[in-house]
C-alpha positions as CSV (number, residue, x, y, z in Angstrom):
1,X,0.0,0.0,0.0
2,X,1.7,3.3,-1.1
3,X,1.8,6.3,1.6
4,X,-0.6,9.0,1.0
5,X,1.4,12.2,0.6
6,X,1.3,14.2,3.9
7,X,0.6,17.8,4.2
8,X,3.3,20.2,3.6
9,X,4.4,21.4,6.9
10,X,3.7,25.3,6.1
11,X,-0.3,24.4,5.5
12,X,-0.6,22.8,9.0
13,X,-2.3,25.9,10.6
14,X,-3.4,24.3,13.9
15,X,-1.6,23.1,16.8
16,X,-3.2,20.4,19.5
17,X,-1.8,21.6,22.9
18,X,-1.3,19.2,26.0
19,X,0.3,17.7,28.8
20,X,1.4,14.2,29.7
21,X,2.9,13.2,32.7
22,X,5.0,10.4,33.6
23,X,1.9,8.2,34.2
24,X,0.3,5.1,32.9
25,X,-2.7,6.2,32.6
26,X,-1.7,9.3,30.4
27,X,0.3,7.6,28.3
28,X,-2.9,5.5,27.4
29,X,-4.6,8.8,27.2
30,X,-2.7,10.2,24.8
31,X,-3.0,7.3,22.7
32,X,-6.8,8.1,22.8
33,X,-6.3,11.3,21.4
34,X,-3.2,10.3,19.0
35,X,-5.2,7.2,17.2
36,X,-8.0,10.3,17.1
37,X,-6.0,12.3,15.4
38,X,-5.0,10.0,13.2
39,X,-8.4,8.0,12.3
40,X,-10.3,11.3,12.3
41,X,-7.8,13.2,9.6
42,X,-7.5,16.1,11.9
43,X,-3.7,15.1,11.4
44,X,-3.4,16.7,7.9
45,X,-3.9,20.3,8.8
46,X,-2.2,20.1,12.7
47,X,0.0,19.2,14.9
48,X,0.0,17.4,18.0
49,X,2.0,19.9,20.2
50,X,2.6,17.8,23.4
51,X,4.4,19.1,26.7
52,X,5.7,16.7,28.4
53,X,7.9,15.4,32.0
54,X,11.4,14.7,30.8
55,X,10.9,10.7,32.0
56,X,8.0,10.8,29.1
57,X,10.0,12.6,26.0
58,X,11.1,9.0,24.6
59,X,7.6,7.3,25.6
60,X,5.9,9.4,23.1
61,X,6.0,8.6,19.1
62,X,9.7,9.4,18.2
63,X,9.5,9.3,14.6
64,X,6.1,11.3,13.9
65,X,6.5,14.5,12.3
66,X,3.1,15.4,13.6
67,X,4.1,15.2,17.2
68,X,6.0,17.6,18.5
69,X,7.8,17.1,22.2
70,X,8.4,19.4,24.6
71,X,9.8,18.8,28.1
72,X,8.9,20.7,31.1
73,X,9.1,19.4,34.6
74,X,5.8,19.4,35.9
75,X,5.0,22.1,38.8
76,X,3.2,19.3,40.9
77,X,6.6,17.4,41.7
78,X,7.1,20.0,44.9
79,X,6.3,23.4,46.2
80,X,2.8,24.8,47.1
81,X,1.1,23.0,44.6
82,X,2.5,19.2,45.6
83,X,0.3,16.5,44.6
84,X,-2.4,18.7,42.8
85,X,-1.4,17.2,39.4
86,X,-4.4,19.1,37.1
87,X,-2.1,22.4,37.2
88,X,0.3,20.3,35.0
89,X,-1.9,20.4,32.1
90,X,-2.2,24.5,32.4
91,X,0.8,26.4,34.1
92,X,3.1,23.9,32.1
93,X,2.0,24.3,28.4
94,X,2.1,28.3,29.8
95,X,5.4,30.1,29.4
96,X,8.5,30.9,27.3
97,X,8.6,27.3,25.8
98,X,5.7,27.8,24.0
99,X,5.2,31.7,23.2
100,X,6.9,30.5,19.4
101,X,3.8,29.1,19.1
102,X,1.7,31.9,18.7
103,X,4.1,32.7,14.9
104,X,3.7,29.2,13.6
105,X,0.0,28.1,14.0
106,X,-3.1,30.7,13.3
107,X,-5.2,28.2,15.9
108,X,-4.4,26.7,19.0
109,X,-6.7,23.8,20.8
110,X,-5.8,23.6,24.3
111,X,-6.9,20.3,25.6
112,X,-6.5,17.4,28.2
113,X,-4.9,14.2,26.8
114,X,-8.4,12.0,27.6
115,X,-10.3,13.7,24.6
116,X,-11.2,11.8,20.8
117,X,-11.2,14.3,18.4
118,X,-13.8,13.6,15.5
119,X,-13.5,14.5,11.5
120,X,-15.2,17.6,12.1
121,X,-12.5,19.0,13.5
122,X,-10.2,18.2,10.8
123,X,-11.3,21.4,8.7
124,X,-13.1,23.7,11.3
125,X,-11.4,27.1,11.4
126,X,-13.6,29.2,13.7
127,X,-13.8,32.8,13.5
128,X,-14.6,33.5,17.1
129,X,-13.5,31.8,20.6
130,X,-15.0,28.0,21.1
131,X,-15.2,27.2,24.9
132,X,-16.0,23.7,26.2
133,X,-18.5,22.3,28.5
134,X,-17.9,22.7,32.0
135,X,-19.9,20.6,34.3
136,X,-18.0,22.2,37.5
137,X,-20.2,24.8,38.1
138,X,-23.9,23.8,37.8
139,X,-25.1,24.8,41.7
140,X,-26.0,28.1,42.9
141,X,-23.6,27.8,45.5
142,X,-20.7,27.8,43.0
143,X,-22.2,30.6,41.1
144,X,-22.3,32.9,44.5
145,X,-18.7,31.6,46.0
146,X,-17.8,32.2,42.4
147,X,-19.5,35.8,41.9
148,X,-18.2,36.5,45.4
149,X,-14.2,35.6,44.7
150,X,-14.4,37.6,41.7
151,X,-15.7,41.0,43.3
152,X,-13.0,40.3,45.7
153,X,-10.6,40.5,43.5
154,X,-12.2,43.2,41.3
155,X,-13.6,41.4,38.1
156,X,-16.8,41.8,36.5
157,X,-17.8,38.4,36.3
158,X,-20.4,38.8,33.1
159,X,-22.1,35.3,35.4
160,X,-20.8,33.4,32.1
161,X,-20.7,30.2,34.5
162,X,-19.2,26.7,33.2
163,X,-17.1,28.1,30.6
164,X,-15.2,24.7,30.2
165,X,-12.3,22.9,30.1
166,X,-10.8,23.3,26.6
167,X,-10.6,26.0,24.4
168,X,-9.8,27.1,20.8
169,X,-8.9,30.2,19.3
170,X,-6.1,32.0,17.1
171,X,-2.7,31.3,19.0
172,X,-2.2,34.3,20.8
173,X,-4.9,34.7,22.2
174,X,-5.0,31.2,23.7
175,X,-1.5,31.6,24.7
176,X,-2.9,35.0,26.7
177,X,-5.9,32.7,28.5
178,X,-3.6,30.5,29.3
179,X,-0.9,32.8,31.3
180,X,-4.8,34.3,32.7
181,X,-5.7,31.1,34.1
182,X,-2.0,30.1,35.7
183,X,-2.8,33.5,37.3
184,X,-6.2,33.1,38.9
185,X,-5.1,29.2,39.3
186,X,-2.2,30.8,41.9
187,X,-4.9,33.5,43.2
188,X,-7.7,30.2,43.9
189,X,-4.7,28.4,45.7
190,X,-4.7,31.3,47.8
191,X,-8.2,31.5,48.4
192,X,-8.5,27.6,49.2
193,X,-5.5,27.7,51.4
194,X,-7.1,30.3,54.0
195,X,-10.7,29.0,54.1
196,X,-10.3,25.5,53.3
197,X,-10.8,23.5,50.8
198,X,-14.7,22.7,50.9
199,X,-16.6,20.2,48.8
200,X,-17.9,18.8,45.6
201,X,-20.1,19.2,44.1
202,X,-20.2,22.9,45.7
203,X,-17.2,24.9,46.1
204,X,-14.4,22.9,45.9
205,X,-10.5,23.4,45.2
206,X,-10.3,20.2,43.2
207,X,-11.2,22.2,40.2
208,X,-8.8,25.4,40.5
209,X,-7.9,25.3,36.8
210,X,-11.5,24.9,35.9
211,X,-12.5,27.8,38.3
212,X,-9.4,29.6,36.7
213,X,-10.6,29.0,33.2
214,X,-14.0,30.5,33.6
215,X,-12.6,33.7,35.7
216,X,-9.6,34.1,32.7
217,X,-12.8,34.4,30.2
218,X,-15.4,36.3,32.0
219,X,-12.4,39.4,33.3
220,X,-11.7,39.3,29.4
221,X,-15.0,39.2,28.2
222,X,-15.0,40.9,24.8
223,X,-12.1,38.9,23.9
224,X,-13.5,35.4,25.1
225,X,-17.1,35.8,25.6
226,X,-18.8,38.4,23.6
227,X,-18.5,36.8,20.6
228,X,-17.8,33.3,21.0
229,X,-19.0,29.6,20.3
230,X,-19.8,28.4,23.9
231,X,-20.2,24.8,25.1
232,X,-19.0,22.9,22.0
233,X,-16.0,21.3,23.0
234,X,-15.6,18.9,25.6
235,X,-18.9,16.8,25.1
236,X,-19.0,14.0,26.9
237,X,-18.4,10.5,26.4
238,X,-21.4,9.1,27.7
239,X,-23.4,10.4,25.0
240,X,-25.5,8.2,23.2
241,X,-26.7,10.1,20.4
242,X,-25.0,10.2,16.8
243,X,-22.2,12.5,15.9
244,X,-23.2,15.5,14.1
245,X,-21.7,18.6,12.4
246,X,-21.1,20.3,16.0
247,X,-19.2,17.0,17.6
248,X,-15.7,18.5,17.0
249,X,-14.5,16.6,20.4
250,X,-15.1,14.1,23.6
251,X,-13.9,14.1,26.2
252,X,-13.3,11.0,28.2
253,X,-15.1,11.2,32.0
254,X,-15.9,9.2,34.8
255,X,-19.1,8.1,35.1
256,X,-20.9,5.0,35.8
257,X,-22.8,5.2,32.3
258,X,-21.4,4.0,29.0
259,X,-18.8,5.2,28.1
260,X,-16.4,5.3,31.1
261,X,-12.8,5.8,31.1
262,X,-12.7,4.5,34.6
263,X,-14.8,1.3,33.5
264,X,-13.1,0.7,30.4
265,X,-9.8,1.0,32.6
266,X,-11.4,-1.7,35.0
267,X,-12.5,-4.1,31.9
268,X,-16.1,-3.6,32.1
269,X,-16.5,-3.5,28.2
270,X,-13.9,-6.2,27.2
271,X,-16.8,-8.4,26.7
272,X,-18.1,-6.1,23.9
273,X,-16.5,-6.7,20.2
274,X,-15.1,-4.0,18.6
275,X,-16.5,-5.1,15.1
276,X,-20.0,-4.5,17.1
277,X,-19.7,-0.7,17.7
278,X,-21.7,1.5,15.9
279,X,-18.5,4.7,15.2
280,X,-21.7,7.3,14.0
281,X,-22.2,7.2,17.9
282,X,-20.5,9.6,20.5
283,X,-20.0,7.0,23.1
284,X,-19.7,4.0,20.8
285,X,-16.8,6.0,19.0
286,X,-15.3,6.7,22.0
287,X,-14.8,3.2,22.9
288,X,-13.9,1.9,19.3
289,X,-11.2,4.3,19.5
290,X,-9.5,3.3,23.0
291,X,-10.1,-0.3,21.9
292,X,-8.6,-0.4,18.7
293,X,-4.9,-0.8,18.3
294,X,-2.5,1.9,17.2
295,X,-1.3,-0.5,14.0
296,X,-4.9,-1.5,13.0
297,X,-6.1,2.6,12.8
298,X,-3.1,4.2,10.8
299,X,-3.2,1.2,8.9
300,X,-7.1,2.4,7.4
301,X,-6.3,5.4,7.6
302,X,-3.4,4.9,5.1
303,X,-1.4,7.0,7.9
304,X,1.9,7.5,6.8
305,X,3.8,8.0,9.6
């Protein structure tokens, strides 16, 4: 089978930006969202632009023009923030190591590593902001502590709640909402650290980037906000309805419905065939992806890497 020709490198315009850590469970994340990438054809038009612990550099595909490696020591290893690993995937793809970015992609997608990215993505070029779904914010309680922290700290919270996990936009200004959200992640720590560190599903300080995400967009509003596709990204795995024109991305989320990164990790599905699952399905796709060996998907895809 001849190799299809891949893009020249001048016409990828979009770069996929993550983190993996020196974990087993995020290396087998990121072969979620690689094998997306790949099966999907998002590949052809971006790169997969992935920060990375040092122990993880020569883990990750070696000899993949598409991937490009960064290493950056996570901030979790020590420090105030010990242990809270979810900074990792923020305050480390924020910062001198990746401000070339901004003059070599027009888009950035900043993303977690559990997330299958669909064919719609491969040629969507938005005009505005696109914000994923948050589902960390969905009590009054979170909306007052929330309204309450940002008075504090004098921003006019626009009570844009839920803004999301991931977010795409031209490079620079994702590269600015990211250095926003290390910020207010830092400011949150704070926050937590002198009242405690209270409870989910209410206010809680085991989302700080999330929190920090949604204050980075509402104290920028008319960049972020005012015109902006909202709630797109990020949909979630458990889905069971058919992937349309708008399903750009899944994420991958622990839940006790199908599908279930945690149950597919446990081997609750192993007794369903692959061959079985139906791909025009959000959760269905999901699970053919994580099931389906690297070899057998670049193979259909013809993937010449």
């Amino acid at each position: 089978m001849a190799p299809t020709t891949p893009m020249p490198a001048h016409e990828k315009d979009l770069g996929i930006l993550l983190y993996i850590d020196d974990h087993p469970s995020m290396y087998e994340e990121f072969g979620w969202i690689y094998k997306s990438w790949i099966h999907s054809g998002v590949w052809r038009r971006s790169d997969l632009i992935v920060v990375c612990h040092p122990k993880a550099y020569d883990r990750l595909p070696g000899d993949d023009p598409g991937v490009i490696k960064i290493a950056a020591e996570p901030i979790s290893r020590e420090g105030r923030w010990k242990g809270y690993h979810f900074i990792n995937s923020i305050a480390c793809v924020s910062g001198p190591h990746t401000a070339h970015l901004a003059g070599q992609y027009k888009w950035l997608l900043r993303t977690d590593a559990d997330v299958f990215l669909t064919r719609h993505l491969a040629g969507f070029r938005p005009n505005f902001p696109v914000l994923g779904r948050g589902r960390y914010a969905e009590n009054q309680e979170v909306w007052d502590k929330m309204t309450a922290f940002c008075e504090a700290h004098g921003v006019a919270h626009q009570r844009s709640f839920g803004c999301g996990s991931s977010i795409l936009a031209e490079s620079s200004l994702v590269l600015f909402f990211l250095e926003r959200q290390t910020y207010w992640c830092e400011r949150l720590l704070e926050h937590f650290d002198a009242h405690g560190e209270g409870r989910w599903p209410g206010w809680f300080k085991g989302v700080i980037t999330l929190y920090a995400g949604e204050i980075a967009a509402n104290e920028n509003h008319n960049a972020f906000l005012r015109y902006s596709y909202q709630r797109i990204l990020d949909l979630e795995s458990y889905v069971v309805g058919h992937i349309d024109e708008f399903t750009l991305h899944i994420h991958a989320i622990h839940t006790d419905d199908y599908f279930s990164k945690s149950k597919f990790r446990h081997g609750d599905y192993e007794h369903i065939a692959t061959a079985s699952l139906d791909t025009s399905k959000v959760n269905q796709y999901a699970h053919w992806i994580a099931a389906t060996p690297l070899g057998d998907i670049k193979s259909a895809a013809e993937y010449p890497y």
